[in-house]
C-alpha positions, 0 to 999 in steps of 0.5 A, a space after each residue: 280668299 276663295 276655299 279652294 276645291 280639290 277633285 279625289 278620286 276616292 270614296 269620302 267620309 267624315 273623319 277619313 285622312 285623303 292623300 291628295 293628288 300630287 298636282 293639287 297638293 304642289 298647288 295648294 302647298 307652293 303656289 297658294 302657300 296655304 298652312 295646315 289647318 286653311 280649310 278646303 272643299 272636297 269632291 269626287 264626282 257624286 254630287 256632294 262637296 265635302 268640307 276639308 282641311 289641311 292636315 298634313 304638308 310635306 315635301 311631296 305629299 299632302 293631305 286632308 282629313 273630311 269634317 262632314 259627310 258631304 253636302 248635297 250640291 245641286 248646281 247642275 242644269 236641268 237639261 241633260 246635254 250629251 255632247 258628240 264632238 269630233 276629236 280635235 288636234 292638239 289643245 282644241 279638245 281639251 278646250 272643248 271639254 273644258 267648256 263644255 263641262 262648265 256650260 253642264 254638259 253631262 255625257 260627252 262623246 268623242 267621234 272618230 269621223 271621215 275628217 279627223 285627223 288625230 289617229 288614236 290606237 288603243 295605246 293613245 286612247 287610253 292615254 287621251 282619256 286619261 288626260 281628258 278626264 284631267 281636263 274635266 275634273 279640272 274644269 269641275 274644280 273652277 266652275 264648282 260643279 260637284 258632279 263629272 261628266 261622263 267621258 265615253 270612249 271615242 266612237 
């Protein structure tokens, strides 16, 4: 079975206790059914993984203690890609970004154009970044990248 990686948004150290995200610790308790003790790997957008286990399962929280200080992982591209995409209605963006990530994009800028249809206020702006940046820390997490990209404000 493949040692599942978890995206933290927290500063990572050997011997520290991370309460993981409620999604990832209801996947990684009830869908993988994995005990305490399965080892994990944990990462949180600097470039390095950290390995981790499982080191509490409760009803609605789990957590993890680091076993290292983090390897350095270089399984970036060579080229700095900054993609602008017109902001897409819908699930499109969100696969957009996902791609996009996978393929090591590492700068992506939403634009608001003369044809965009999806009208954002700063209310849902906010919202969609939010859920954008899920889309990218979710799509780092499948493809192994240890490295997000950065997600602008839309232009």
């Amino acid at each position: 079975m493949r040692i599942p990686r978890i995206c933290v948004f927290e500063a990572l150290s050997n011997g520290a206790e991370i309460l993981l995200p409620a999604q990832a610790g209801e996947h990684l308790a009830r869908v993988l059914r994995l005990e305490r003790g399965h080892p994990i790997v944990l990462f949180n957008g600097n470039g390095r993984d950290y390995r981790a286990e499982i080191s509490q399962l409760a009803k609605r929280a789990v957590s993890a203690r680091v076993l290292d200080d983090g390897e350095a992982v270089s399984r970036e591209s060579p080229l700095r890609l900054t993609l602008a995409q017109g902001v897409a209605r819908g699930e499109k963006m969100d696969l957009i970004l996902q791609k996009a990530t996978e393929l090591g994009v590492v700068r992506i800028v939403p634009l608001i154009t003369g044809r965009t249809e999806v009208k954002l206020d700063a209310e849902r702006t906010a919202r969609r970044l939010a859920h954008w940046n899920a889309v990218i820390a979710g799509a780092c997490e499948q493809s192994g990248r240890s490295s997000l990209p950065i997600l602008e404000e839309p232009v």
